[in-house]
KOLTOR-37890 format. One record per residue (C-alpha): x, y, z. Coordinates in pm, whole numbers, plus 50000, padded with zeros to 5 digits. Example, Ala and Ser with C-alpha at 12.3 -4.5 7.8 and 13.67 -1.06 7.14 Angstrom:
512304955050780/513674989450714/
***
This chain:
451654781248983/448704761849170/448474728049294/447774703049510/450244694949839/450194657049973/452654649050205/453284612650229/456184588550252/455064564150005/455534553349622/453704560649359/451584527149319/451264531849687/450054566449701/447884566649386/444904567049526/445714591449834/446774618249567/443274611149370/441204618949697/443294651349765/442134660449389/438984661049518/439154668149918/441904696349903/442234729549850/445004744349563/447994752449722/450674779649563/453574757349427/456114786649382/457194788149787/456264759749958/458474749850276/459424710450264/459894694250653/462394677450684/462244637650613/459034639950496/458144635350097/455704654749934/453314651549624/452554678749421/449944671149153/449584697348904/446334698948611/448124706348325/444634712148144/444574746648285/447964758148171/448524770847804/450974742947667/453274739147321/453854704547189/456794702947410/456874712147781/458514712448128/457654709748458/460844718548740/462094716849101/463944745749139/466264738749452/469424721949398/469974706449740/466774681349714/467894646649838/465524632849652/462954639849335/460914622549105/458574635048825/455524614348683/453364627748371/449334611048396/446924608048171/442974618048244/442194581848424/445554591048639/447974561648481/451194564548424/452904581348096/456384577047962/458124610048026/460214622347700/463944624847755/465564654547613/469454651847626/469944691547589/468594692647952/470514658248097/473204681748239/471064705748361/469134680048536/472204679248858/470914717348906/467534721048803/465364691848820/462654684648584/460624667248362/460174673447979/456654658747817/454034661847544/450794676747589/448484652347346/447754630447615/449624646647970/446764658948162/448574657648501/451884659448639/453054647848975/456124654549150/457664638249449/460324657149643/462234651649994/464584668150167/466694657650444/465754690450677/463494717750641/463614734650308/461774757450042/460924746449709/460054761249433/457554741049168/457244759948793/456084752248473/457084762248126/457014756047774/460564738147619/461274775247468/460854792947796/462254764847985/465474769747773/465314809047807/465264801848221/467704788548157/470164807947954/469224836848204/470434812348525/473644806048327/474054842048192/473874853848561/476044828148686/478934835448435/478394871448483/478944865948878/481534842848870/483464868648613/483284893948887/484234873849143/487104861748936/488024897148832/487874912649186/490414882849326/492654887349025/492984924449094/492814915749461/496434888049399/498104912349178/498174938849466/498994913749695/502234904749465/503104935849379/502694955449693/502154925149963/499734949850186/497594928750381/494324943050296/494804925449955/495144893550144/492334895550316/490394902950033/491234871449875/490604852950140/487074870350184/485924867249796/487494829349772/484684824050081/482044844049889/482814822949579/482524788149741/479894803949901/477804812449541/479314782649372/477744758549660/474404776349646/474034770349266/474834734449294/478534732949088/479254702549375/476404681049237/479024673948900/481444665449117/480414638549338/477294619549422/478434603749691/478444637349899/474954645750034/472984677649956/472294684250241/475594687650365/476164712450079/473894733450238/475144734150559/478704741750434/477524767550198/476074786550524/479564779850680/480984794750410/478854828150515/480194827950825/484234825050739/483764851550488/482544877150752/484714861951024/487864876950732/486404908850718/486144909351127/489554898151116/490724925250847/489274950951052/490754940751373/494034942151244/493184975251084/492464993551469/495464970651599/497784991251317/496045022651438/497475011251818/493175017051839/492104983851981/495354966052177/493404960752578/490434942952364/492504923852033/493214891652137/489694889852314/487974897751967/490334876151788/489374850752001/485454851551972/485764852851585/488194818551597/485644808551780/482644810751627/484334804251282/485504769651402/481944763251530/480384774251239/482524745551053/482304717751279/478214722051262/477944709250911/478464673151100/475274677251321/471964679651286/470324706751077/468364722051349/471894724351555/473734739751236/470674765651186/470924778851533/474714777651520/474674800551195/472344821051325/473864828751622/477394834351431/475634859851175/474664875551450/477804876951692/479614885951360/476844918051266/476914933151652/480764926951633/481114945351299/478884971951448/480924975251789/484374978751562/483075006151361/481835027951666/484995020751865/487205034151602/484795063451549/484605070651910/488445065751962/490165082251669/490005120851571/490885112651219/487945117550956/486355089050849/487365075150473/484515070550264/485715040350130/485725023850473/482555033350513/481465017550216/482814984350268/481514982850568/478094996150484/478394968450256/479474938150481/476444948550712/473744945650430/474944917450313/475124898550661/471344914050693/470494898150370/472344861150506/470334862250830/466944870950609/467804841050382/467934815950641/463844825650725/462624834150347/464774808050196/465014812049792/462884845849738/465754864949831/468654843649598/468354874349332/468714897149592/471684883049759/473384877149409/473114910249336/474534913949630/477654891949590/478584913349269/478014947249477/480494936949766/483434924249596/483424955949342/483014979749620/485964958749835/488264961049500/487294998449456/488285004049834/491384986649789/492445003049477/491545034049622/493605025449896/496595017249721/496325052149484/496565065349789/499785049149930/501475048949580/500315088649576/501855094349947/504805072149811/505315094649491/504915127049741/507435109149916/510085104149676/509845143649608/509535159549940/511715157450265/510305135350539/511545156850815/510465196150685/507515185550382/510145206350182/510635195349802/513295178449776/516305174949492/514605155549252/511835178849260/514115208949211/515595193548940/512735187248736/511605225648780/514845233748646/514725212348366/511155226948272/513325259348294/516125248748060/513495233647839/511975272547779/515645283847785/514655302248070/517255327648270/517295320048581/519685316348934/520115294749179/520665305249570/522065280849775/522065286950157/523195266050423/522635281450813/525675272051002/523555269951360/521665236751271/524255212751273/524825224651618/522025225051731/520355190751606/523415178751837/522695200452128/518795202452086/517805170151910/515885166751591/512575174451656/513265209451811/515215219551560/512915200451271/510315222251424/512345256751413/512845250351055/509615246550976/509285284151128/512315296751023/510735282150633/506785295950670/508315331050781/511035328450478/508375317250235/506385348350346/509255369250279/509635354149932/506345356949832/506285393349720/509555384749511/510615373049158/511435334149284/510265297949125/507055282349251/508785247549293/505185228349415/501695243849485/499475225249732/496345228349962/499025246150232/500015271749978/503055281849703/506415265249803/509335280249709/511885266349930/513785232649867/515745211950106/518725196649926/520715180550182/520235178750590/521715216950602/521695227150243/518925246350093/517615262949752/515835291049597/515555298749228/515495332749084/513665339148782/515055364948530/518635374948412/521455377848676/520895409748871/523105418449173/521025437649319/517725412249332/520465390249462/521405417749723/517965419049872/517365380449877/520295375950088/519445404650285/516315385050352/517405353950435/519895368250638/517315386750850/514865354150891/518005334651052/519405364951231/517675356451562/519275319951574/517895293551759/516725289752136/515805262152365/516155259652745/517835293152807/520435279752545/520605305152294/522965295251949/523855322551715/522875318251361/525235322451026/524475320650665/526685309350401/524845314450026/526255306449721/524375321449352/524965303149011/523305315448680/521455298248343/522525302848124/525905323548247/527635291848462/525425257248359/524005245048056/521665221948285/520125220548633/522495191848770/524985216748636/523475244048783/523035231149116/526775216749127/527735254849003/525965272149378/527185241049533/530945252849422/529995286449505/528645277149860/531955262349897/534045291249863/535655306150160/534615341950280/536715368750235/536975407750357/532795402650508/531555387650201/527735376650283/527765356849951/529795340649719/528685338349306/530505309949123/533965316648994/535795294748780/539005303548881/537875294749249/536675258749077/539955250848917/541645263449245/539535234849447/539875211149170/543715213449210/543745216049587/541525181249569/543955169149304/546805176749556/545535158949829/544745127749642/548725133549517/550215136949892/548625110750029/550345085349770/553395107649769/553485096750199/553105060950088/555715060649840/557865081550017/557995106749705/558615133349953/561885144950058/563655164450365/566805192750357/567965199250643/569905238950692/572375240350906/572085259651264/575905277851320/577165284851645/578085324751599/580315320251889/582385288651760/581545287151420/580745254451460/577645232051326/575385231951629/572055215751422/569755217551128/566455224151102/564345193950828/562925213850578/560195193050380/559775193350015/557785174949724/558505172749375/555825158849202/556395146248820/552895164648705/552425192248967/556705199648978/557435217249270/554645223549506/555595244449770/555275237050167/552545268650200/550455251149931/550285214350029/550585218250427/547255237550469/545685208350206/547185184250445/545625202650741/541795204450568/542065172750421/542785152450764/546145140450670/548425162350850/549445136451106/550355111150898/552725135750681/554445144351097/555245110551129/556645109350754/558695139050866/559475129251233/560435091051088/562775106350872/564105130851047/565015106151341/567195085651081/569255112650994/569525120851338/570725090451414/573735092451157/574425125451220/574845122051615/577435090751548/579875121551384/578255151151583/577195133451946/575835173152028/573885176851701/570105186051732/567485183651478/564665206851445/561685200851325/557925219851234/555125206251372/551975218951240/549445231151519/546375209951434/548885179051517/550495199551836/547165198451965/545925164451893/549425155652056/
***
């Protein structure tokens, strides 16, 4: 759109016939990017006569942060017309200012504008139908925007609660910056007070600008500080951003000349900064670089690029830097979703696997089973549990013996490869079929019907990947296996079953050189009643349901009573009599031998005692077992 430019501080009566010389005396001027000084007010006369007009049309301003506009509609002598008011476009008005009028007798329009510091402007002209179609595309846009924005700090909270990771926190802080930010610059403040200047709009929607990036500086800083990347330079950094932040703030009280430099300089403090994070970390880490890191921060520098290029080409880039808006908050969502697939992946893998070894754990054994049961599968179980580590985590520490496992585990894998055994978990480092149940305890399923002799050579195998025990510092610790084998479908009907069944069997003593022990049930009832025992003594030592004999000691010589030796005994209403050979060697595994020889001794004393008052030279005797002998 063409025109003619008059820059005058004057009114209308006043500068009516300045603006009918410039008709004449200027040149047309292009009204679609024309940069306002600032405190000076401008006429722009328009001939209508050359545009194609409807019955109804519209002349508009668009820039939302004028401090001041005025429209007048002239006939051919240049006097005054009474400009039609359409109340469809009264709210509009606050955002887009303009001027609806007829074209029988409008031959010019004039337009007076000011702004309180330099500005661009934007003068257009448009029938009442396109008019309305500009703007159902401004508001179309705007919802659209404003539904991403929304969106992206929904999804942005609901991480936040449900995870609290600080990434999602300063996310939202970021995109509720970009969305004051976008709100400002489309003029939502004009409906909500008058009283607050335009121009100070402006200068806070720039701010805004800045305290978005100085987040993302910020979110990256603590990012290398978590990495233990950045600590000599942290606080220095966190200082500068504070810094310029607060600066960028406090401008929107001074002069616009002062605020444009101060902006300027913070864009570009906050772009070199940006820049100087991402090569430090590149330069200082060996880990490879995450694409979606890359992206949001190939995305914070365009955008900062696209700030700084506003500032100088003023409202020709707007579409651009909308576009913009939407493109950075869904790539900062994507990253952070991606992010948190990634930790609620690592936190699945986690659940499964064993944090010292990478083995798979119990819960992942299990469900392989139950697949197994599920195709009523035959299969074993092999429990084996080397008796060197707990010795040597004591003597070596963790990590050297954490580390021999994961030897000892690659070179038994190896070995199992070539052999009929269950797959638990395939990754990028290969088959696994190994699974740690328990700090000592591990696993290995055997497909197939119970075969002794594919037992035979499994143990064999294991035996001869832990025969060279474990070394460290000229300290050499020799290495024993105990394995215990349980069946599906011969001794479990499921796989918690089925791993309590080798548990049973791993359980069972050794006898004549066994290497390995299947599960027995008679060796199950046997512990079950040994555990049932010891539960039994150690009430029948509180309730004193024990009870001592004593057999006399004779002197040959005299014939005379010399002493007695305390023989114990227990009756026990459910068990009945349970001899001394069954429940003393409980007592001795179970950790409650000395408390049944001081039941003994305490007793024995007392009849002492009222023996020696009729016998002063009788003696008591009484068994000690050698566990408490030694302790004593």
């Amino acid at each position: 759109m063409t025109g003619w430019i008059v820059p005058a501080n004057a009114p209308f009566e006043t500068a009516k016939p300045l603006l009918q010389h410039a008709i004449t005396a200027y040149a047309k001027s292009d009204l679609s990017q024309v940069r306002l000084k600032a405190e000076q007010d401008y006429w722009f006369i328009i001939d209508l006569s050359q545009y194609q007009q409807s019955q109804s049309n519209v002349i508009y301003a668009d820039n939302v942060h004028l401090s001041h506009v005025d429209f007048y509609t002239l006939d051919d002598n240049f006097n005054q017309l009474v400009a039609v008011n359409n109340e469809a476009h009264r709210a509009i008005n606050k955002v887009l200012p303009h001027v609806v009028f007829t074209a029988d007798r409008a031959h010019w329009a004039v337009l007076s504008a000011r702004h309180n510091d330099d500005e661009w402007i934007n003068i257009g002209f448009a029938t009442d139908q396109q008019f309305i179609e500009l703007v159902n595309t401004k508001l179309r846009n705007f919802i659209l925007i404003i539904g991403v924005l929304l969106l992206c700090i929904t999804i942005a909270g609901t991480v936040y609660i449900l995870s609290h990771q600080t990434k999602a926190l300063y996310l939202l802080a970021y995109l509720g910056c970009i969305l004051s930010e976008f709100l400002i610059a489309q003029g939502v403040l004009n409906y909500v007070s008058d009283a607050l200047l335009p121009l100070w709009y402006a200068k806070l929607q720039f701010s805004f600008q800045v305290m978005a990036l100085a987040v993302i500086s910020f979110c990256f800083i603590h990012y290398l500080q978590s990495q233990n990347i950045l600590k000599p330079r942290q606080y220095k950094l966190l200082a500068y951003v504070s810094l310029f932040s607060m600066t960028a703030i406090l401008s929107c009280f001074m002069k616009q000349s002062v605020h444009f430099v101060v902006v300027t300089l913070s864009l570009g403090f906050m772009l070199v900064l940006l820049s100087y994070l991402f090569f430090y970390w590149r330069s200082n880490t060996k880990q490879p670089i995450q694409y979606e890191f890359l992206i949001v921060w190939c995305a914070v520098i365009l955008q900062t690029l696209c700030w700084q290029a506003t500032l100088v080409a003023g409202a020709q880039l707007f579409p651009f830097n909308d576009v913009l808006i939407v493109v950075n908050a869904l790539a900062f969502v994507m990253a952070l979703l991606i992010h948190e697939r990634k930790r609620v992946k690592q936190y699945n893998h986690n659940l499964t696997h064993d944090d010292e070894t990478k083995l798979p754990n119990k819960l992942l054994l299990i469900k392989r089973l139950d697949s197994q049961v599920k195709l009523t599968t035959a299969h074993s179980i092999l429990l084996f549990r080397p008796a060197v580590l707990s010795n040597a985590r004591a003597n070596f520490g963790y990590e050297h013996v954490n580390e021999h496992i994961k030897v000892i585990m690659n070179k038994l894998t190896q070995q199992l490869a070539s052999m009929n055994v269950l797959c638990v978990e395939t990754n990028t480092q290969g088959a696994r079929s190994i699974v740690r149940l328990d700090d000592s305890t591990y696993a290995v399923v055997v497909l197939g019907r119970l075969e002794l002799s594919q037992i035979e050579q499994l143990v064999c195998v294991i035996n001869s990947v832990f025969a060279d025990g474990i070394t460290h510092k000229r300290l050499h610790l020799i290495d024993k296996v105990d394995i215990g084998v349980a069946n599906y479908p011969l001794h479990a009907s499921t796989a918690s079953q089925l791993i309590q069944r080798g548990l049973q069997a791993l359980g069972a003593k050794p006898l004549h050189g066994e290497r390995w022990h299947m599960f027995n049930i008679e060796n199950v009832t046997l512990s079950q009643r040994r555990i049932a025992i010891a539960s039994a003594l150690k009430e029948a030592i509180e309730y004193d349901q024990l009870s001592l004999f004593f057999q006399p000691q004779v002197d040959l010589n005299t014939g005379k009573v010399h002493g007695c030796e305390a023989l114990l005994r227990w009756e026990h209403p459910q068990f009945g009599h349970v001899p001394p050979d069954l429940f003393i060697p409980i007592a001795e595994s179970s950790g409650i031998i000395s408390e049944l020889t001081e039941w003994v001794i305490t007793h024995a004393l007392i009849y002492q005692k009222q023996m020696t008052a009729l016998l002063p030279e009788h003696i008591v005797s009484i068994n000690i077992s050698a566990n408490t002998a030694r302790s004593l």
